[in-house]
C-alpha positions as a Python dict, from the first residue, in 0.01 Angstrom:
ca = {
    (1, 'X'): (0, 0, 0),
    (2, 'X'): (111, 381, -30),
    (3, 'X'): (138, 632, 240),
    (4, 'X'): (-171, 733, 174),
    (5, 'X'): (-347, 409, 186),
    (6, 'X'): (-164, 305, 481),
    (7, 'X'): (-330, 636, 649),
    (8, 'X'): (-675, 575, 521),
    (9, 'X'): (-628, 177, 694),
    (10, 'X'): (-574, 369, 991),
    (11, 'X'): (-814, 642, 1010),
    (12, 'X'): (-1055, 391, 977),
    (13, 'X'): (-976, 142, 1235),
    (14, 'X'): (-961, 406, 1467),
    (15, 'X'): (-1327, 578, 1347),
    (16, 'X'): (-1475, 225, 1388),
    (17, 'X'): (-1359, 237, 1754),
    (18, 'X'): (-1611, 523, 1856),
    (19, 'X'): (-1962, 510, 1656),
    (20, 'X'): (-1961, 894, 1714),
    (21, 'X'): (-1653, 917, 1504),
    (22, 'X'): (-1868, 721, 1154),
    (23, 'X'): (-1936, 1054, 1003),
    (24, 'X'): (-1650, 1266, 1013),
    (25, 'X'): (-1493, 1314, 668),
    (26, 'X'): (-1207, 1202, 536),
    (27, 'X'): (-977, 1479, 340),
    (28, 'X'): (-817, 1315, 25),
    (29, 'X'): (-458, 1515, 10),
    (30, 'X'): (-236, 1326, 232),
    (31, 'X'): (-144, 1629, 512),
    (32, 'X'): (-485, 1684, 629),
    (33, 'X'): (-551, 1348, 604),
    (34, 'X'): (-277, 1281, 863),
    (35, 'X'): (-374, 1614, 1057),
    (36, 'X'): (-741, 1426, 1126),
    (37, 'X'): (-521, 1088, 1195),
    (38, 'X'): (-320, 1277, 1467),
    (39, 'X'): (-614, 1417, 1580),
    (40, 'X'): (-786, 1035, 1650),
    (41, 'X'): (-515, 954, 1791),
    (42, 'X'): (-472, 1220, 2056),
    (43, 'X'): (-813, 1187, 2206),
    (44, 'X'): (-784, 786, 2159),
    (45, 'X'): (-784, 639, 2549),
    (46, 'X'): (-521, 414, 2626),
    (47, 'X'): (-625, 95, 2515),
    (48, 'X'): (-444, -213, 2286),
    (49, 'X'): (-526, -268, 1884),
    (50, 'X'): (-501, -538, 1689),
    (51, 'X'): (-147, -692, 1584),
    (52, 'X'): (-290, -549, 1211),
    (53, 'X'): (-327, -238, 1325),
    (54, 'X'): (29, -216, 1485),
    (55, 'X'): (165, -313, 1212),
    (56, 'X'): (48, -54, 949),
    (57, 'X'): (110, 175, 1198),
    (58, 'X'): (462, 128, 1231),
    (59, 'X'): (483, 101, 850),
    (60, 'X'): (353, 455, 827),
    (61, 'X'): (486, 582, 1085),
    (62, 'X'): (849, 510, 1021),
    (63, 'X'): (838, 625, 673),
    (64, 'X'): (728, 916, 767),
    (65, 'X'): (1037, 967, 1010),
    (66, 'X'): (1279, 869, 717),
    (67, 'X'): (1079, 1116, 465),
    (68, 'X'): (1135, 1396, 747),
    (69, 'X'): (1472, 1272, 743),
    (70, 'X'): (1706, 1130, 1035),
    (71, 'X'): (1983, 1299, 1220),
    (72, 'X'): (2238, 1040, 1368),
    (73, 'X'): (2451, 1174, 1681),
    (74, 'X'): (2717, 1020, 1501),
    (75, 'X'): (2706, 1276, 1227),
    (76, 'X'): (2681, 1573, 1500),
    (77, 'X'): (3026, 1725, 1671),
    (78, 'X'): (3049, 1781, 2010),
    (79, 'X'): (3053, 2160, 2173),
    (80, 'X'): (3214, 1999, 2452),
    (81, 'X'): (3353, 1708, 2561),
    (82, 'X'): (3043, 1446, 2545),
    (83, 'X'): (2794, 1781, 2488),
    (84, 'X'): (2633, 1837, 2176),
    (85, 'X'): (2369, 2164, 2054),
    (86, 'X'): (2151, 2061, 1793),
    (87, 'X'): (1831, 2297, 1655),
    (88, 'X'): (1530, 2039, 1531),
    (89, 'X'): (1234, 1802, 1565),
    (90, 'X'): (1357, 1616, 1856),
    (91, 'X'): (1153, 1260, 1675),
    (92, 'X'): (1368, 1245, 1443),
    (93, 'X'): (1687, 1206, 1591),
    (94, 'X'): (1858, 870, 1623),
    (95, 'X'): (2025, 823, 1980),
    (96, 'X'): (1981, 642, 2326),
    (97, 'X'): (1697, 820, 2477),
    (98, 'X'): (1502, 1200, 2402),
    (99, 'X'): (1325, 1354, 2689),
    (100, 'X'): (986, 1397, 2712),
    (101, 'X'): (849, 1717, 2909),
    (102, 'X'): (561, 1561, 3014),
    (103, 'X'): (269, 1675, 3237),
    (104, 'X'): (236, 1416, 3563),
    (105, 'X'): (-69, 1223, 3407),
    (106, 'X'): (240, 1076, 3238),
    (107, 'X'): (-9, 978, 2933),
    (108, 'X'): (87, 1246, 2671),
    (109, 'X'): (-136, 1528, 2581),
    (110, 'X'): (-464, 1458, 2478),
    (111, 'X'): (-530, 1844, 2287),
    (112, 'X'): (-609, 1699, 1896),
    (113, 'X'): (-286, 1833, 1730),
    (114, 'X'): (-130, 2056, 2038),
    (115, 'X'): (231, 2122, 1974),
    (116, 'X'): (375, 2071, 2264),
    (117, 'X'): (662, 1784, 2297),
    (118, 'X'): (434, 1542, 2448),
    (119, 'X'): (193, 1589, 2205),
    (120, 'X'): (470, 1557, 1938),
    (121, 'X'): (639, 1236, 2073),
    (122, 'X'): (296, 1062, 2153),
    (123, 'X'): (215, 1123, 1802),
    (124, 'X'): (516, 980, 1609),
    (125, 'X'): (566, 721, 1834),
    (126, 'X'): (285, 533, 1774),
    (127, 'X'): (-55, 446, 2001),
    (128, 'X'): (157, 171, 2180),
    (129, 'X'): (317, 439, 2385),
    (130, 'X'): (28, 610, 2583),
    (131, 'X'): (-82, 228, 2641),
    (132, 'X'): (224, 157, 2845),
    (133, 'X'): (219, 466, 2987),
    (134, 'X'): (-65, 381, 3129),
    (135, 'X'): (55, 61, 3221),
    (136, 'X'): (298, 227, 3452),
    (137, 'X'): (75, 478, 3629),
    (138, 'X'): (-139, 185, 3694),
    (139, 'X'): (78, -1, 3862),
    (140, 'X'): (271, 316, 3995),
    (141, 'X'): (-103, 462, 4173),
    (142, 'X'): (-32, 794, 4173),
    (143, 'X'): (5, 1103, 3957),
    (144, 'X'): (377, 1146, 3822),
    (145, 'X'): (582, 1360, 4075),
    (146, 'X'): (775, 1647, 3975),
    (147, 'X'): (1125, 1599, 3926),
    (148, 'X'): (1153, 1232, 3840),
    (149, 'X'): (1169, 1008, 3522),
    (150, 'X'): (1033, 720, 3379),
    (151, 'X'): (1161, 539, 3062),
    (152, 'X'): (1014, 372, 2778),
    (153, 'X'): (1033, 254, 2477),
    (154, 'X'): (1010, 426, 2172),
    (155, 'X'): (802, 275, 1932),
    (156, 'X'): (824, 399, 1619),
    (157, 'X'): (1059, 673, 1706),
    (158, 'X'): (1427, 629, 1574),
    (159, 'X'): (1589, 653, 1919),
    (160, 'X'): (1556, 396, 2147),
    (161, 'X'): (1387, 522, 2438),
    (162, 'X'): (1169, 771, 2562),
    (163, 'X'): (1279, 924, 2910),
    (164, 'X'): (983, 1085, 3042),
    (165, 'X'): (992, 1352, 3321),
    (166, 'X'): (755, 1645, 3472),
    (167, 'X'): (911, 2002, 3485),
    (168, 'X'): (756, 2243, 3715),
    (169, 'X'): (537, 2480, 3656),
    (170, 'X'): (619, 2865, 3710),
    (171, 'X'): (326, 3094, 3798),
    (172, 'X'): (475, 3425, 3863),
    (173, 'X'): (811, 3513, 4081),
    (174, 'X'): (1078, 3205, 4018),
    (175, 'X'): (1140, 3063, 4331),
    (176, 'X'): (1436, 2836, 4470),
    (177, 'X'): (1218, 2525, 4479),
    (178, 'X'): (1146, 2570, 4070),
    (179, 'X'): (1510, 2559, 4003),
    (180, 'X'): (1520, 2283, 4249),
    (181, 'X'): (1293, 2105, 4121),
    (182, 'X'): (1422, 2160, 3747),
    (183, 'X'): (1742, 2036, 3838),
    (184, 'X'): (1579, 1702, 3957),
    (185, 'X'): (1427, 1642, 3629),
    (186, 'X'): (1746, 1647, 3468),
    (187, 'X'): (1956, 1510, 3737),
    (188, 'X'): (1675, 1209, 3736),
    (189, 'X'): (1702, 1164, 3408),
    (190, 'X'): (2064, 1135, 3385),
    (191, 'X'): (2035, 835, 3652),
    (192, 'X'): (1756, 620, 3458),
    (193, 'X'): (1927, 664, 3155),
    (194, 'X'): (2295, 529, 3346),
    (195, 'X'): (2075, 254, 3506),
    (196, 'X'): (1968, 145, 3173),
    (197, 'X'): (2289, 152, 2987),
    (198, 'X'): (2166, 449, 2755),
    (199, 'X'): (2487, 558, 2624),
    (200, 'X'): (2329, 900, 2476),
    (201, 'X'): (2037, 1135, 2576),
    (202, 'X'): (1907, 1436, 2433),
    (203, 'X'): (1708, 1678, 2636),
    (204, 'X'): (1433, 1939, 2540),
    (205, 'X'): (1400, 2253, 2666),
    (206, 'X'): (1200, 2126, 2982),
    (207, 'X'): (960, 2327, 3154),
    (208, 'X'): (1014, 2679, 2956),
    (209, 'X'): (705, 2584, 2719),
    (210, 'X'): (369, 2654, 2866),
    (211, 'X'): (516, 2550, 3210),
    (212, 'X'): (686, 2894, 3198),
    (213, 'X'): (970, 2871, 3341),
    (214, 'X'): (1233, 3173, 3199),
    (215, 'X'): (1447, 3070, 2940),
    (216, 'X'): (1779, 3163, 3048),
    (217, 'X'): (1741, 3035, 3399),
    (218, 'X'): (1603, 2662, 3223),
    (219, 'X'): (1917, 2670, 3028),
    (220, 'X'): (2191, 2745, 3259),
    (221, 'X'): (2041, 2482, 3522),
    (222, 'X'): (2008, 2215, 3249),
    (223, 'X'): (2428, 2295, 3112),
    (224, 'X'): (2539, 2306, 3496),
    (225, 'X'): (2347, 1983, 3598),
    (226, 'X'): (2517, 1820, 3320),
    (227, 'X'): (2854, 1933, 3333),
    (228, 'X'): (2845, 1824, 3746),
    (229, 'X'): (2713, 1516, 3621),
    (230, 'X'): (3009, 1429, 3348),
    (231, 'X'): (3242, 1530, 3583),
    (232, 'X'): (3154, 1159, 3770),
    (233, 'X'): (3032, 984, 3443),
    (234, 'X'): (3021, 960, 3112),
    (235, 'X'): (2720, 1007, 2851),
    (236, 'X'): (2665, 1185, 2562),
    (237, 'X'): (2407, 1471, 2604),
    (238, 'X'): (2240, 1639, 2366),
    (239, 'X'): (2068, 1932, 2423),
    (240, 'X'): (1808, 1972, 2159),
    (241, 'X'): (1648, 2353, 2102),
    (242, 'X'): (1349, 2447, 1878),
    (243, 'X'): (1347, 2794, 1844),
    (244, 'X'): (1622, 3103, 1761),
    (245, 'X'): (1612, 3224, 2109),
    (246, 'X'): (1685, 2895, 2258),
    (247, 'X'): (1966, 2805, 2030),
    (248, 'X'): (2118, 3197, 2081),
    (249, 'X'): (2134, 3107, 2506),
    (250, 'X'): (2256, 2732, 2470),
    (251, 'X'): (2512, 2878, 2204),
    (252, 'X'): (2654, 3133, 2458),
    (253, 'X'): (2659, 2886, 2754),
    (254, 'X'): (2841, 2638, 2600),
}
């Protein structure tokens, strides 16, 4: 099948999953047919599809990736010793683990095509991830706290895992406890991926989305938690910016 009939399988699996889904219409060009497939499957509840379904899923999914096209850390040089700056779509990079700023739910974002991270790495990884992050906060009983991390697989995703970890959340004055806490996130993430042999990790720009925690602060936490870190260990790190301003303070601090 093409592309395009591998999204059509899809969007119709998942409309026969909700009967109030039977009469929305399906777009023929390809990007707003996948903008209504991304939509499905943001709202879609964690729940398991058949092996078929999986299947054309990662088919589509994966070519998509390659069509966006791949960056390997291999091909990237390092700013420092084991550190690496690099400006794009954090799915597509190839390496151990990317971070996920995730909200403490810990089941991605459920806003039909939101772009935040979450709703970014959810999407391109495939439905398989929001089931077994469900699976964990199941078993776990509790809402995600702030400042840890939890890894998982990643699908359909050309790194290997997902490292998933909730930023806080800045209303008003920064205080202490933020940076605190924002230091935990990376400092916790740094562990999980040691204690899973992840030999290379590359970090968003946690918290300073809608979380809104300052920019320049966020950035010069994240660099000194990692430097202390490689002081003791070794890991590639990757810190991964989206926009101009991002890549102008990471640029300067490194």
């Amino acid at each position: 099948m093409s592309q395009n009939d591998t999204l059509l399988y899809l969007i119709n699996y998942l409309r026969s999953e909700n009967s109030r889904y039977a009469d929305i219409e399906i777009p023929d060009a390809e990007p707003e047919r996948f903008r209504l497939y991304r939509s499905l499957v943001n709202i879609r509840p964690a729940a398991p599809a058949p092996e078929e379904y999986y299947k054309a899923e990662d088919e589509y999914l994966r070519c998509a990736a390659a069509g966006k096209g791949i960056t390997d850390i291999a091909e990237l040089t390092p700013r420092e010793p084991h550190i690496y700056l690099w400006r794009g779509d954090i799915t597509t990079l190839k390496c151990g683990a990317i971070v996920n700023a995730a909200n403490s739910g810990m089941t991605g974002c459920y806003s039909p095509c939101h772009s935040c991270i979450d709703n970014c790495i959810h999407t391109f990884a495939g439905t398989r991830l929001r089931l077994e992050c469900d699976r964990i906060m199941r078993e776990q009983g509790h809402p995600e706290p702030t400042g840890t991390a939890k890894l998982t697989p990643a699908y359909d995703l050309p790194c290997e895992y997902i490292i998933h970890t909730v930023g806080p959340i800045v209303q008003g004055a920064l205080t202490d406890r933020h940076c605190r806490l924002l230091r935990s996130c990376y400092e916790s993430c740094l562990a999980i991926a040691a204690e899973h042999n992840v030999g290379s990790i590359a970090f968003c720009c946690i918290s300073t989305g809608v979380f809104g925690f300052p920019q320049q602060e966020a950035a010069e936490i994240a660099v000194d938690a990692v430097r202390a870190y490689l002081k003791k260990n070794t890991l590639d790190v990757i810190f991964n910016v989206f926009s101009q301003a991002d890549l102008n303070i990471y640029d300067a601090l490194l």
